[in-house]
LUMVO-594355 format. One record per residue (C-alpha): y, x, z; residue in three letters. Coordinates in steps of 0.001 Angstrom, whole numbers. Last residue first. Example, Ala and Ser with C-alpha at 12.3 -4.5 7.8 and 13.67 -1.06 7.14 Angstrom:
REM LUMVO-594355
{c2 -1060, c1 13670, c3 7140, code SER}
{c2 -4500, c1 12300, c3 7800, code ALA}
END
This chain:
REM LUMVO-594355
{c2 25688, c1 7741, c3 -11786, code UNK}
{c2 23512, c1 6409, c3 -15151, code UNK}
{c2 23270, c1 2210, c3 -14890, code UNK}
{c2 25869, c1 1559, c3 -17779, code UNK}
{c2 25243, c1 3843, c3 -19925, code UNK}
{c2 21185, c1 2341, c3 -19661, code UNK}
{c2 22677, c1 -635, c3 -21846, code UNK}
{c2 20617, c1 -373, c3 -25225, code UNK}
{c2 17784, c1 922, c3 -23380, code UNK}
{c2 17834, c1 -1996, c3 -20727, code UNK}
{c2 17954, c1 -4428, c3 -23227, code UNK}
{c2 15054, c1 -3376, c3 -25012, code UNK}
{c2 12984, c1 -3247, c3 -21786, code UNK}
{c2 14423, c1 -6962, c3 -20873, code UNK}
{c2 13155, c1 -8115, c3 -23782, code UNK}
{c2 10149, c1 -5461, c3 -24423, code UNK}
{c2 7987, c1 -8285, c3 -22233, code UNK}
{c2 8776, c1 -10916, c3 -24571, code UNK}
{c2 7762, c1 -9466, c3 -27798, code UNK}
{c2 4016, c1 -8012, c3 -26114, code UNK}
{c2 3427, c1 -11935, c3 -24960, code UNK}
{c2 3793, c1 -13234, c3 -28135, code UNK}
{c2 2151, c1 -10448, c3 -29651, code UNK}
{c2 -1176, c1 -11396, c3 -27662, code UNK}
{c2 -4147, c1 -11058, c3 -30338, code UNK}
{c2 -2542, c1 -8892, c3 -32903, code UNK}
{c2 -237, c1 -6894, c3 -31348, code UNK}
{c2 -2574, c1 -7188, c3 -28054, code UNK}
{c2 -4743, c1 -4543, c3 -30345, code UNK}
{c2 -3058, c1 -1682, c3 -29833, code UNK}
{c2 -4918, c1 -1175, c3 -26386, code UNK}
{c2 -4441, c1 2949, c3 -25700, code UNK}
{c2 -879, c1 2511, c3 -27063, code UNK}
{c2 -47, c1 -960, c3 -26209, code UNK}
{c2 -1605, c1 -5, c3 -22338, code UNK}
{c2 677, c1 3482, c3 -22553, code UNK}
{c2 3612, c1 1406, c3 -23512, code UNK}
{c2 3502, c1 -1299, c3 -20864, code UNK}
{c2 2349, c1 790, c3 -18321, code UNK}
{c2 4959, c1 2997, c3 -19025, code UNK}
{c2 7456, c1 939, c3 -18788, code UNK}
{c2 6354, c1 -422, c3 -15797, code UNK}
{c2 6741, c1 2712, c3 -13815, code UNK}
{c2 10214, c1 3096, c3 -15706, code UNK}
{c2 11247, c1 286, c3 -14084, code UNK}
{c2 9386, c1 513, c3 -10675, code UNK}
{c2 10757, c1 4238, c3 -10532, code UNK}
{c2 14465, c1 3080, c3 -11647, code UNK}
{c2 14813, c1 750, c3 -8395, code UNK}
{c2 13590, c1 3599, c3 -5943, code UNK}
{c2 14277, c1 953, c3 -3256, code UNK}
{c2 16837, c1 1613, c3 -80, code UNK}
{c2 18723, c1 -1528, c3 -970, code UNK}
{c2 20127, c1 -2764, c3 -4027, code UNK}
{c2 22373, c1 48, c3 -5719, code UNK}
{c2 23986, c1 -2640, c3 -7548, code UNK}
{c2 23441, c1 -1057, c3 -10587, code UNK}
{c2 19798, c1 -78, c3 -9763, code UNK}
{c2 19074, c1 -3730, c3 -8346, code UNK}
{c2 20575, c1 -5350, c3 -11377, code UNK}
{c2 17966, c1 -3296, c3 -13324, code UNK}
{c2 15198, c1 -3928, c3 -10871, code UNK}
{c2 16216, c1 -7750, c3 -10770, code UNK}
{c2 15852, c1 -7971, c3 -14916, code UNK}
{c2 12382, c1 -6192, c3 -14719, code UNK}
{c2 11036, c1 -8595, c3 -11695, code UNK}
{c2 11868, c1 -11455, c3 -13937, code UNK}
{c2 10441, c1 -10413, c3 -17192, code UNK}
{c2 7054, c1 -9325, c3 -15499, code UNK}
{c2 6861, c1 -12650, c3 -13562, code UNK}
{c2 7654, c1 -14333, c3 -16533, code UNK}
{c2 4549, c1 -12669, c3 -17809, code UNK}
{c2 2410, c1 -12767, c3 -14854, code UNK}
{c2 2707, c1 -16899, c3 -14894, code UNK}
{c2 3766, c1 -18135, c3 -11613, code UNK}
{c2 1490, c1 -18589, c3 -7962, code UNK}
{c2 3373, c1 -20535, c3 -6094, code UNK}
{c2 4048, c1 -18930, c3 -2585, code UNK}
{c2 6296, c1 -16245, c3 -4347, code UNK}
{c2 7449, c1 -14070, c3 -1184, code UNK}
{c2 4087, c1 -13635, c3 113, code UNK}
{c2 2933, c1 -12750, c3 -3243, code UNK}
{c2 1388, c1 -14776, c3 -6578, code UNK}
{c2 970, c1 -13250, c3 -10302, code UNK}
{c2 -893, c1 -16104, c3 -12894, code UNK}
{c2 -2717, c1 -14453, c3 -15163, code UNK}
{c2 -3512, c1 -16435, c3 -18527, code UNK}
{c2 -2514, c1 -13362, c3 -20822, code UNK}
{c2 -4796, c1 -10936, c3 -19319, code UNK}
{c2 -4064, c1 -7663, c3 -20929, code UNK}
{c2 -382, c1 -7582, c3 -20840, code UNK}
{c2 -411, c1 -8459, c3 -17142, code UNK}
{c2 -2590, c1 -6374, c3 -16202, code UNK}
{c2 -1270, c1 -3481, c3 -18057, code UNK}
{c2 2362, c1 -4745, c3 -16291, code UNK}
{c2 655, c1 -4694, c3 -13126, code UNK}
{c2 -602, c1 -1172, c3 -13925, code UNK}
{c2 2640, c1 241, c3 -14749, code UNK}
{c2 3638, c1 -1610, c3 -11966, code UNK}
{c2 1164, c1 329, c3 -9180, code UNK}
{c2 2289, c1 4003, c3 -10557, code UNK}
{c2 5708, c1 3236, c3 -10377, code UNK}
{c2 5422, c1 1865, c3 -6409, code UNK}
{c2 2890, c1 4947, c3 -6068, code UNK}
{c2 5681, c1 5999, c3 -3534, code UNK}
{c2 8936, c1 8472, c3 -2379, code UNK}
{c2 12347, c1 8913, c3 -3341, code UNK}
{c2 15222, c1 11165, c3 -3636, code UNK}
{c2 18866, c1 11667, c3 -4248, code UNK}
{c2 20006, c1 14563, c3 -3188, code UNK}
{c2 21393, c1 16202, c3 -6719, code UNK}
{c2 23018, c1 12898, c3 -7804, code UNK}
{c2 23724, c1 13839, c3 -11730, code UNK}
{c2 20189, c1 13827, c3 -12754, code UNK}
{c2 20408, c1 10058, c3 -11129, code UNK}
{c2 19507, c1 7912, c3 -14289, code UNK}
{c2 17126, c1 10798, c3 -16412, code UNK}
{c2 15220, c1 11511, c3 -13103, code UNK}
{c2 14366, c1 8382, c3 -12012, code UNK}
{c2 13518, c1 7749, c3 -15675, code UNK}
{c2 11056, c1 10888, c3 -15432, code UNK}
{c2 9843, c1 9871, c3 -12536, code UNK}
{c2 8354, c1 6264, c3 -12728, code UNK}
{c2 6959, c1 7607, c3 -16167, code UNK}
{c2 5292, c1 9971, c3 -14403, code UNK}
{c2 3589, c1 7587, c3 -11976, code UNK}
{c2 3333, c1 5274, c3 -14942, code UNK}
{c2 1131, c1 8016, c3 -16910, code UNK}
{c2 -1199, c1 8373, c3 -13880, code UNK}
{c2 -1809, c1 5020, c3 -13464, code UNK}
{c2 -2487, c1 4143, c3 -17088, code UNK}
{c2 -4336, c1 7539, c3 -17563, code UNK}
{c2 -6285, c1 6546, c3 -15073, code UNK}
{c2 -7162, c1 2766, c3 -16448, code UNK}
{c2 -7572, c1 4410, c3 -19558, code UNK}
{c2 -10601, c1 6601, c3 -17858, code UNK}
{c2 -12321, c1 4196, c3 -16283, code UNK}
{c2 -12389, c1 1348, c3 -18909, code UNK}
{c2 -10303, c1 -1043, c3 -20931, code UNK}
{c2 -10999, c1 -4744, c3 -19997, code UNK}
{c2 -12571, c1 -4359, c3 -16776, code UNK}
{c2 -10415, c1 -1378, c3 -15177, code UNK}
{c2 -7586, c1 -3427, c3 -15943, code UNK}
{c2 -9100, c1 -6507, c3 -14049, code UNK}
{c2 -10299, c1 -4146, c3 -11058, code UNK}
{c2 -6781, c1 -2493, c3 -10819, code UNK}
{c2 -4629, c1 -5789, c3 -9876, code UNK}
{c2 -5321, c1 -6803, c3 -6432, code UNK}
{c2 -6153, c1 -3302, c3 -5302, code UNK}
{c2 -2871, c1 -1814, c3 -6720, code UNK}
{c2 -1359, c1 -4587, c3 -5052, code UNK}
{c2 -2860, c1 -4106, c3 -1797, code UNK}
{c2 -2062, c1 174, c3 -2078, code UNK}
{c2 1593, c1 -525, c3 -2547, code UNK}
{c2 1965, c1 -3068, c3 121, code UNK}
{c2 219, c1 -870, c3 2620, code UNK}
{c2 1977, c1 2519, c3 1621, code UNK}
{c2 5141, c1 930, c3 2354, code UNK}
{c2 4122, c1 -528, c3 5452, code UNK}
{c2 2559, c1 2395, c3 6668, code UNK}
{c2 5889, c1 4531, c3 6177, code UNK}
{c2 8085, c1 6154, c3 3515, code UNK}
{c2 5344, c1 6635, c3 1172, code UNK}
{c2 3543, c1 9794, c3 -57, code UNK}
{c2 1241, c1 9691, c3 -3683, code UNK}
{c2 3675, c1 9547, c3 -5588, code UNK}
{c2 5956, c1 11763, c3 -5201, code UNK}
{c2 3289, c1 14648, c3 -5686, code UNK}
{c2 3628, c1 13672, c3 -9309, code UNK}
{c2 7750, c1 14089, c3 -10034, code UNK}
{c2 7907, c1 16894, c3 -7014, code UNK}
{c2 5579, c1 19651, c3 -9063, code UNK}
{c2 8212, c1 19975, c3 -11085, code UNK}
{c2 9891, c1 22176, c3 -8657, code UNK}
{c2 11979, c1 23683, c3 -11319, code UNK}
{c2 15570, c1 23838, c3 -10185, code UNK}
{c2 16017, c1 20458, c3 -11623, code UNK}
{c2 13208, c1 19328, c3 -9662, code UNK}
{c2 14579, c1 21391, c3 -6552, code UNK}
{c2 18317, c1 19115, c3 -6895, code UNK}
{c2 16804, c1 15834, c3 -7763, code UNK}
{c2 14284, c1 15420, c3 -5365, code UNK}
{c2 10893, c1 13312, c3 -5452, code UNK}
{c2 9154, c1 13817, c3 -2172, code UNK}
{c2 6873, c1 17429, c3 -1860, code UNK}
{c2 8475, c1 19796, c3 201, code UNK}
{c2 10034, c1 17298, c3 2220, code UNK}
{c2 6849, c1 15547, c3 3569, code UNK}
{c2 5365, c1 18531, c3 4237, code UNK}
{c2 8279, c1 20055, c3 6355, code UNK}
{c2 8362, c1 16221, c3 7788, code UNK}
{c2 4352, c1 16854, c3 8633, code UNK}
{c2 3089, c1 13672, c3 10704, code UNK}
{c2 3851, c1 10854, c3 8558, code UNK}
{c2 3525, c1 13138, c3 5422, code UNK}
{c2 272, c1 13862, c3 6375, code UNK}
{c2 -1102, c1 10445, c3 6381, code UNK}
{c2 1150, c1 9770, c3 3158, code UNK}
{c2 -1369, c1 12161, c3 1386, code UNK}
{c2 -4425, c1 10481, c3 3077, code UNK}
{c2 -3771, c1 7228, c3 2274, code UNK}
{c2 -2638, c1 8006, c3 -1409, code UNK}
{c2 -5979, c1 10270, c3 -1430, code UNK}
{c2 -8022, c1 7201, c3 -132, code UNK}
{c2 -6424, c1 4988, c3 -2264, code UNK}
{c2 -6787, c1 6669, c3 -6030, code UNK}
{c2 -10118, c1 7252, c3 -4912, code UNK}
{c2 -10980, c1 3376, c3 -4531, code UNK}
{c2 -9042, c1 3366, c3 -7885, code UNK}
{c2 -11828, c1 4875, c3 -9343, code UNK}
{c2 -14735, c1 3901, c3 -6897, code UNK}
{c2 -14128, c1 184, c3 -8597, code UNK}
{c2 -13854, c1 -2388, c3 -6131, code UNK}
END
């Protein structure tokens, strides 16, 4: 395992570590509409690195080890942060732009930061195949991608569980842009695959009225 996103665990471990123990921690730095709009920027990175409980940081930090190596392989050390770190963000500012009207909503978790670089690895290994506990059979990481997209967005408008539905989307998002950008050649080897993941992208941009609160 690369000592890159060996890093990127033990500070996510050791973040959420405190935020287990510390609430007044814990609250001063989750992702919160209200103080982010009253300048606490500070909120849309920190975010990301607590989780709600061990489980949560558990699942995020085994898929971000499942799928970091094979990003790291094809476009370095430093991409593969600014991949990561660009998704957290990304995660955050979309949270941000659907509930800017909901001044306590708030969330925690790498969640974002881990699809954006699912969807790099996806993007950048065209033969993957993505498997989890609740897909026993392993399916092909694009329709994967597509799939888990198109349930985020219904899960945002439905208001699906307690899941930060618009992080995860705009998490992928920008690992999908930010891979194109520092990778532009997938439009010329894998543009197949590029077309079909900005399906359920585009669609979401030409409906996102419809998901704002």
């Amino acid at each position: 395992m690369s000592p890159a996103v060996i890093g990127i665990i033990v500070v996510n471990v050791l973040v959420s570590l405190k935020g287990f123990s510390d609430r007044l921690f814990f609250e001063q730095y989750k992702f919160q509409i209200g103080p982010i709009l009253r300048g606490e920027k500070l909120r849309m990175f920190s975010s990301g690195f607590l989780h709600v409980d061990q489980m949560h940081l558990f699942f995020n930090m085994f898929t971000l080890y499942m799928f970091a190596d094979s990003v790291i392989a094809q476009v370095g050390v430093l991409k593969f942060l600014i991949i990561y770190l660009g998704s957290l963000l990304a995660g955050s500012t979309l949270a941000l732009s659907f509930h800017k009207k909901e001044s306590h909503y708030s969330a925690v978790g790498a969640s974002g930061a881990v699809m954006g670089v699912l969807y790099a690895a996806i993007l950048l290994n065209p033969g993957m195949r993505v498997g989890f506990i609740f897909i026993p059979i392993p399916i092909p990481g694009y329709i994967f991608g597509v799939g888990y997209l198109l349930y985020s967005m219904y899960g945002m408008k439905a208001q699906l569980g307690n899941i930060g539905h618009s992080a995860h989307i705009g998490g992928a998002i920008g690992g999908y842009v930010l891979t194109l950008a520092l990778f532009p050649l997938l439009f010329t080897t894998n543009l197949f695959l590029v077309g079909i993941l900005a399906v359920p992208i585009i669609l979401m941009f030409l409906f996102k009225d419809k998901f704002k609160r």
